[in-house]
C-alpha positions as CSV (number, residue, x, y, z in Angstrom):
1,X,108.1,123.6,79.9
2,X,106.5,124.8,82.6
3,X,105.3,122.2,85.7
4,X,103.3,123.5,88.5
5,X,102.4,121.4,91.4
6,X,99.3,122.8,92.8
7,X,97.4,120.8,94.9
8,X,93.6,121.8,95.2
9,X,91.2,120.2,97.9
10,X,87.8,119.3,98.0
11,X,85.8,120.9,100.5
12,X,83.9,119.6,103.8
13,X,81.6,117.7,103.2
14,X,77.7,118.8,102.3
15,X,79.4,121.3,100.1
16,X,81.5,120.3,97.0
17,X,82.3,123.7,95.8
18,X,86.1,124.4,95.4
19,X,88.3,127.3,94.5
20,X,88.7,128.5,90.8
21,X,91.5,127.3,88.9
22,X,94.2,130.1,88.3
23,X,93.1,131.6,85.0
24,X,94.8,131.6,82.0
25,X,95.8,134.1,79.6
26,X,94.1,132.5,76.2
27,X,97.0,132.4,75.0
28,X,98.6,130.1,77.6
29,X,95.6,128.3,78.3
30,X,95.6,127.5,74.3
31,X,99.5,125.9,75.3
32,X,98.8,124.1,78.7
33,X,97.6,120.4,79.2
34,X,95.7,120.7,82.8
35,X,96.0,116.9,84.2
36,X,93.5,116.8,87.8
37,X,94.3,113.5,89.4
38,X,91.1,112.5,91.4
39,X,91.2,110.0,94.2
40,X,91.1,109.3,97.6
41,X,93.2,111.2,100.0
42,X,92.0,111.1,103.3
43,X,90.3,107.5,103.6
44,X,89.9,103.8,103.5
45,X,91.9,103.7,99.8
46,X,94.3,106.8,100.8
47,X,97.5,104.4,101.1
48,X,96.8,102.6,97.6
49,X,97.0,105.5,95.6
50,X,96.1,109.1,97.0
51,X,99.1,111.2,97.5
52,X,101.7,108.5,96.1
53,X,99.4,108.2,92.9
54,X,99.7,112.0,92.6
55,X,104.0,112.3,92.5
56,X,104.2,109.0,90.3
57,X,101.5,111.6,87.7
58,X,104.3,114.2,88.4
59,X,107.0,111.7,87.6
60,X,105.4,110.9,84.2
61,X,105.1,114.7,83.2
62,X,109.1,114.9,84.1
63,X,110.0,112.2,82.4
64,X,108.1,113.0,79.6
65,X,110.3,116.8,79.0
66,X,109.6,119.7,76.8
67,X,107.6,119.4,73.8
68,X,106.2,122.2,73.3
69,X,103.7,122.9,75.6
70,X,103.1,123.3,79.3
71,X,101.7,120.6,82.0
72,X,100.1,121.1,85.1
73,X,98.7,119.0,87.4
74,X,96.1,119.2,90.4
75,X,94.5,117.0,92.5
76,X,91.2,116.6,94.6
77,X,89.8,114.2,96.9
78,X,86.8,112.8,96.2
79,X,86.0,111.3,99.3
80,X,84.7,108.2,98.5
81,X,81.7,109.7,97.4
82,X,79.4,109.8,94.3
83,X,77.9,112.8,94.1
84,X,81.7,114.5,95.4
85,X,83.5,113.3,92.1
86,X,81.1,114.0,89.9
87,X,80.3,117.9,91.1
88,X,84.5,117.9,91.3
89,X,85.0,116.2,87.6
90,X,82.1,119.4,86.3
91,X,83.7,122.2,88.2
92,X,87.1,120.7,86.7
93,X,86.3,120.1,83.2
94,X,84.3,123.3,82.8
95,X,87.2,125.3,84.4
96,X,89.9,123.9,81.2
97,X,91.0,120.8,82.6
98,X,91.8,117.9,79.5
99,X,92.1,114.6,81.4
100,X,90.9,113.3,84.8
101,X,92.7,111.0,86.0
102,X,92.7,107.9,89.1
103,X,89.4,107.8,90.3
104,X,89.1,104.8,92.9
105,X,85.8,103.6,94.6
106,X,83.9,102.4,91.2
107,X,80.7,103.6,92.2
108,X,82.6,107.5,91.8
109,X,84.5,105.8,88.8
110,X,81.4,104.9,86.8
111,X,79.8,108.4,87.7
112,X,83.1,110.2,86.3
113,X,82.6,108.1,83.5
114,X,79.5,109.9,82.7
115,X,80.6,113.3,83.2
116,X,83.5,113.0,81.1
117,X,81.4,111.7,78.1
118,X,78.7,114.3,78.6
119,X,81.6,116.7,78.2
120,X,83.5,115.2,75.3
121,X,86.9,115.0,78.0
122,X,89.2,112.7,78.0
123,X,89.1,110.2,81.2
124,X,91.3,107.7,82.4
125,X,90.4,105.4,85.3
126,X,92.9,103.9,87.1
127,X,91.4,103.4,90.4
128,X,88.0,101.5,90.0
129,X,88.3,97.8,89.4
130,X,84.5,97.4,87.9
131,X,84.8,95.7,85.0
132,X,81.6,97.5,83.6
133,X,83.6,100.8,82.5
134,X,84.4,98.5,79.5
135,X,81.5,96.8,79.0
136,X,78.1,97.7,79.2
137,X,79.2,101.1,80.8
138,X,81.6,101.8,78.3
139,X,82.6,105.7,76.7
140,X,84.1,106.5,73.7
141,X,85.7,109.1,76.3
142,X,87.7,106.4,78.9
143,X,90.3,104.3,78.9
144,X,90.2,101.5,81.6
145,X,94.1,101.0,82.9
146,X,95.8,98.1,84.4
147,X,93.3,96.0,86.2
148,X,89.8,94.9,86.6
149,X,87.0,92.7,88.8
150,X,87.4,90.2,85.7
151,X,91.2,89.8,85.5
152,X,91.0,89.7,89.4
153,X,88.9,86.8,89.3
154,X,90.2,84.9,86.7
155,X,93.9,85.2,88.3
156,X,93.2,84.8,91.7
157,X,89.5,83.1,92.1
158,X,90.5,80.7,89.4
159,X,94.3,79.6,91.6
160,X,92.1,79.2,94.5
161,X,89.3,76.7,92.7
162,X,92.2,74.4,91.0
163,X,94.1,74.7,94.7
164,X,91.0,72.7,96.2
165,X,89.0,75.9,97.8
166,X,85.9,74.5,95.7
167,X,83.5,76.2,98.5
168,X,83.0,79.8,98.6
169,X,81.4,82.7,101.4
170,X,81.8,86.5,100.2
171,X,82.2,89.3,102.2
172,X,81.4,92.1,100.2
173,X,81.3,96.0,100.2
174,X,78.5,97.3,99.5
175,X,78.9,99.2,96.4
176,X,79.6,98.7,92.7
177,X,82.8,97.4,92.8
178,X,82.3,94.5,95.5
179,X,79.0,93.7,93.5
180,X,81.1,93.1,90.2
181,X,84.1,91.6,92.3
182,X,81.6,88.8,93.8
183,X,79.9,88.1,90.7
184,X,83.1,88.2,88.8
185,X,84.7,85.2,90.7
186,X,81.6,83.3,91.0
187,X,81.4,83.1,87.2
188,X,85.3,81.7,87.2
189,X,84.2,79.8,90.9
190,X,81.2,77.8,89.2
191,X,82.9,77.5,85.6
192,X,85.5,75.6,87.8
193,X,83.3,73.1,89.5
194,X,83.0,74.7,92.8
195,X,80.0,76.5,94.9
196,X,79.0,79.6,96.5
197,X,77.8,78.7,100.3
198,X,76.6,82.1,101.0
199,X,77.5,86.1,101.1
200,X,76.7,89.0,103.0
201,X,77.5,92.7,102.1
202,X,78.5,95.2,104.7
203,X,78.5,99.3,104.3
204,X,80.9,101.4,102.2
205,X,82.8,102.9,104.0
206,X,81.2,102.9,107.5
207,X,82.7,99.5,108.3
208,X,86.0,98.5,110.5
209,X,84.3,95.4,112.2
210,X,83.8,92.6,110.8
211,X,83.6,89.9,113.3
212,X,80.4,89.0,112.7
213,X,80.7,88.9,109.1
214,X,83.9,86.0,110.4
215,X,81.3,84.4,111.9
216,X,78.7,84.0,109.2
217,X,81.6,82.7,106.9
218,X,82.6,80.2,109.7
219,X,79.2,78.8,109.9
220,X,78.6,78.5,106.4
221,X,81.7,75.6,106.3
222,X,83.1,77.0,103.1
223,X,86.5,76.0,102.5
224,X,87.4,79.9,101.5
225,X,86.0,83.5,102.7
226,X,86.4,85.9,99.2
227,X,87.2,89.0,100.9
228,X,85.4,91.6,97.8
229,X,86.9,95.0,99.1
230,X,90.4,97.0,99.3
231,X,92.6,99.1,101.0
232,X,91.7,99.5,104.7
233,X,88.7,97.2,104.7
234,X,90.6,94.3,103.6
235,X,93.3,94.9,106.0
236,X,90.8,94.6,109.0
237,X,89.3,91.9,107.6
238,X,92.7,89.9,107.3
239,X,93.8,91.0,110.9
240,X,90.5,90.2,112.2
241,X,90.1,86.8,110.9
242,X,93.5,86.3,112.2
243,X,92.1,87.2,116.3
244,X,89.3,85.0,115.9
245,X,91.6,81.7,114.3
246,X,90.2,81.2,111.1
247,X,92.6,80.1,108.8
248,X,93.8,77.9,112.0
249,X,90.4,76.1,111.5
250,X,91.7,75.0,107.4
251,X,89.8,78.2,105.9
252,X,91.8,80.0,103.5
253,X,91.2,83.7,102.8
254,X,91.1,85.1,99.0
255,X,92.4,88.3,98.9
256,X,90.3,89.3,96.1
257,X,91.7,92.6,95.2
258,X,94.9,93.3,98.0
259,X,97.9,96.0,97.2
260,X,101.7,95.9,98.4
261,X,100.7,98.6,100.7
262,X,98.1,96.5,101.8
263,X,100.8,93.6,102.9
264,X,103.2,96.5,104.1
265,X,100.7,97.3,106.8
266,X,99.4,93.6,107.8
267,X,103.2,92.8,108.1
268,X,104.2,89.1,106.8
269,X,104.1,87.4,109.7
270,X,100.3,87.9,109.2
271,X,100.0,87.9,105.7
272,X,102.5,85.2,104.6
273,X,100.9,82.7,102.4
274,X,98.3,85.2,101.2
275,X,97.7,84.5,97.3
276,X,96.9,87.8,95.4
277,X,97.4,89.0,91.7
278,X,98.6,92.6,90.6
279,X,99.6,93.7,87.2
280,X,102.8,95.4,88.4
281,X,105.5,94.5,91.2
282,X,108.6,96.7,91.6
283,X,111.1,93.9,91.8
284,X,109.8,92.4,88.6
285,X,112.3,93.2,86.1
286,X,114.9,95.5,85.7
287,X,112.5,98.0,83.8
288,X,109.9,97.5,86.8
289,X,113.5,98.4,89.4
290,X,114.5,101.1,87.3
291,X,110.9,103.0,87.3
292,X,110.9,102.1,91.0
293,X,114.2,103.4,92.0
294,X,113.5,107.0,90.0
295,X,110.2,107.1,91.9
296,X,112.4,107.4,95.5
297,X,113.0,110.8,95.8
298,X,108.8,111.4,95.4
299,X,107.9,108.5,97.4
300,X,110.1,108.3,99.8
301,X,110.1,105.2,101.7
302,X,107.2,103.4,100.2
303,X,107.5,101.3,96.8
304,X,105.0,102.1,93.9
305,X,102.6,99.5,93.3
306,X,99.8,98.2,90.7
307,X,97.3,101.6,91.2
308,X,100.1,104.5,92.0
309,X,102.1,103.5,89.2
310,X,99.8,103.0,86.7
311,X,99.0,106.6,86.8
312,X,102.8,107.1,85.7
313,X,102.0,104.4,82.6
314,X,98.7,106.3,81.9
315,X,100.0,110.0,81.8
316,X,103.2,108.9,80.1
317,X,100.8,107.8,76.8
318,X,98.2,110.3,77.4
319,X,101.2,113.3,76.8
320,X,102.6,110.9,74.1
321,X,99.4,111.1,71.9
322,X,98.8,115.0,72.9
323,X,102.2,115.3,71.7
324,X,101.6,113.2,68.1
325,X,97.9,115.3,67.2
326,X,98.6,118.6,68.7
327,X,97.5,120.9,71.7
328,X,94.8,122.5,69.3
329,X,93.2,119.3,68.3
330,X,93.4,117.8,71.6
331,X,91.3,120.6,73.2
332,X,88.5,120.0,70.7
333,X,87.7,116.4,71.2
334,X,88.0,114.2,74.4
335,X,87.1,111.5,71.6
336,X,89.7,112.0,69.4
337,X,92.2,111.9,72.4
338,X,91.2,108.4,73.2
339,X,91.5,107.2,69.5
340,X,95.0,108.8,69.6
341,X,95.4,107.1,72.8
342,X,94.5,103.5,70.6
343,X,96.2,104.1,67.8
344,X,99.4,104.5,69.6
345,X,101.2,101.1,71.3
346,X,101.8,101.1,74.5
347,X,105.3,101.1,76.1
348,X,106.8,101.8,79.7
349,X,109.3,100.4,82.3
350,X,105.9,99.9,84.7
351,X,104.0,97.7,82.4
352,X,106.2,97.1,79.6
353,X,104.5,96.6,75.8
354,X,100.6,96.7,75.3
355,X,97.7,98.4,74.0
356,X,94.7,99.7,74.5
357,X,91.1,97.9,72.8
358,X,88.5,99.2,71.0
359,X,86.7,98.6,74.4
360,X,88.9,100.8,76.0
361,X,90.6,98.2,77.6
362,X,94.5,98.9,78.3
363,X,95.9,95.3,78.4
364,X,98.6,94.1,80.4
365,X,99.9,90.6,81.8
366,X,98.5,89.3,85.0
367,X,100.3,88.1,88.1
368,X,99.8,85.3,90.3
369,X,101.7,86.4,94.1
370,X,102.0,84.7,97.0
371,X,103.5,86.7,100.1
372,X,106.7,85.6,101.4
373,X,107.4,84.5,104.7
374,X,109.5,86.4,107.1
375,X,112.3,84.4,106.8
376,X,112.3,84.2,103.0
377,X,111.8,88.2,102.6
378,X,115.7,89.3,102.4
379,X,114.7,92.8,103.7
380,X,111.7,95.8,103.4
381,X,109.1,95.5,100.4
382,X,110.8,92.2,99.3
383,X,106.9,90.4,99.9
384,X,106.0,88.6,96.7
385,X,107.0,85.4,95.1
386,X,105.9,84.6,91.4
387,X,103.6,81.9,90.7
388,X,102.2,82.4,87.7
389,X,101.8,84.4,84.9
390,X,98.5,85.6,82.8
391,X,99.9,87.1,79.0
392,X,97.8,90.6,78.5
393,X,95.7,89.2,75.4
394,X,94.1,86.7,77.9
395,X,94.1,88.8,81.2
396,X,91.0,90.2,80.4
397,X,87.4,89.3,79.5
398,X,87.1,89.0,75.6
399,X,86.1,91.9,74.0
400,X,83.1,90.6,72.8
401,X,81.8,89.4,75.8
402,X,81.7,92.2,77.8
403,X,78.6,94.4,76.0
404,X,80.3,96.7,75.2
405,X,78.5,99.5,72.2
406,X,82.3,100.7,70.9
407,X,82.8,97.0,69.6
408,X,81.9,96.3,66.1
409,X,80.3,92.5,65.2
């Protein structure tokens, strides 16, 4: 089998044109599975997936051998940006490629989303957390992987309630998925007993200070600030409120939606104590080690976590059900790819057994952290203690509460 590793760039920005893919012969084109992984390589979620999300894609297409036909993957960044993905996810499909992959930033997601149904492509989101993509936004064409605003508010939001933080102040990106990440946890915050003192939503991704958005949260007297963002934004946010004393003062901080990277930069004498949830941790299990430890050589010195390695989970099935219908038939239906993709269960050393729902939905268990302290980590990436565990069948919203028009009465 043949595996090329091109990488291909978007251009500057104002312009999202990008080069040609190399062509094809029919006949090879006929026999090759193009794979574009599209996500952020260059900003505020770079560290979360980007370039590490890329090798754990070309992990996945090693693993997964010869069978017949040939692989290649490319990659793009989207920048963040709306109208970036979706002239990208065009160019890409129309130029032969069968599955996008990634896609953080869930205003980009949900655009993708489009594109790839418009197309009849197969899509498989990764990246976005906005639990819309399986409810009322949901495609016939998309499979939602590994976690959601939902499952991120029930796990986390819903510790924080029963821990006493019955009083909560958002600070929010502004954009689909800090929308869906806020409303998310106030469902689970006032289902619980508690109360929302305030929020206040700050530009995506032109923000890096967010001392004033401290102070609002400070003066509201909430016993918790809900941090609704990711990847760099939550990083400052945490180091921030550190510099100004908050949590000094008896506030905690909800991490709402927070990566081992994420922890790996703050350090733990700064982030000890944090509370979080992810769907995957590399010291898990000895499946979740063993996946981890054939990841080195690609990632070097930094350990997979919840959003790089679920794009090894997602290509290992998506190659599985190209392999069980056929090159031919996968070409003709982006459709018919996903239903493979249902039909088959789900199995890996990242996330173990599962499925995918009619909704789109790829379930998996849910898992309550909280970052070690510096004296109980016994050396680098050893950051999370266990406190609790979600099963996948209740991780996520009920299927038939989300809207969604793939889900029969």
């Amino acid at each position: 089998m043949s595996l090329t590793r091109r990488g291909l760039i978007a251009a500057s920005v104002g312009t999202t044109m990008m080069p040609a893919l190399p062509r094809l012969s029919r006949a090879q084109a006929a026999n090759t599975i193009r794979i574009g992984v599209l996500n952020d390589q260059s900003g505020a979620y770079r560290d979360i997936s980007g370039p590490y999300g890329v090798e754990c894609t070309r992990q996945a297409v090693a693993e997964f051998g010869n069978k017949g036909f040939n692989i290649e993957v490319i990659t793009a960044d989207h920048q963040n940006k709306p109208d970036v993905g979706v002239n990208i996810a065009r160019q890409w499909y129309d130029q032969g490629v069968d599955m996008i992959l990634d896609v953080p930033t869930s205003s980009v997601g949900l655009a993708v989303n489009n594109v790839a149904r418009e197309k009849n492509k197969a899509y498989i989101n990764t990246g976005s957390a906005t639990s819309d993509l399986t409810g009322a936004q949901c495609s016939p064409n998309t499979v939602h992987w590994m976690y959601d605003t939902y499952m991120l508010a029930k796990s986390t939001g819903g510790a924080m309630v029963k821990a006493g933080g019955d009083s909560w102040f958002f600070i929010t990106a502004d954009y689909a998925f800090g929308h869906a990440l806020e409303r998310d946890t106030t469902t689970f915050v006032r289902a619980a007993g508690g109360r929302v003192a305030g929020s206040v939503k700050y530009p995506f991704p032109a923000t890096s200070d967010f001392s004033s958005f401290l102070v609002q949260a400070q003066a509201s007297r909430a016993k918790v600030i809900g941090l609704a963002n990711a990847g760099a934004d939550t990083i400052n946010s945490i180091k921030q409120a550190a510099e100004f004393g908050v949590t000094r003062r008896g506030v905690k901080l909800a991490a709402l939606l927070m990566f081992l990277p994420d922890v790996h930069a703050l350090g733990l004498q700064t982030a000890q104590g944090l509370v979080l949830t992810e769907s995957f941790y590399w010291d898990l299990n000895d499946r979740t080690r063993a996946v981890s430890e054939r990841l080195r050589p690609r990632l070097k010195d930094v350990r997979p976590n919840m959003a790089s390695i679920a794009n090894y989970s997602a290509t290992l099935h998506y190659l599985k059900a190209i392999a069980d219908m056929g090159v031919a038939a996968s070409k003709t239906s982006g459709v018919e790819v996903i239903n493979r993709m249902k039909a088959i269960p789900c199995d890996d050393d990242a996330f173990g057994a599962g499925r995918i729902r009619e909704d789109g939905r790829k379930l998996c268990p849910s898992y309550l952290f909280e970052v070690k302290s510096p004296a109980e980590s016994k050396g680098a990436w050893d950051y999370y203690k266990l406190l609790q565990t979600t099963p996948a069948e209740e991780a996520f919203r009920p299927m038939n509460e989300g809207g969604c028009s793939l889900v029969r009465s």
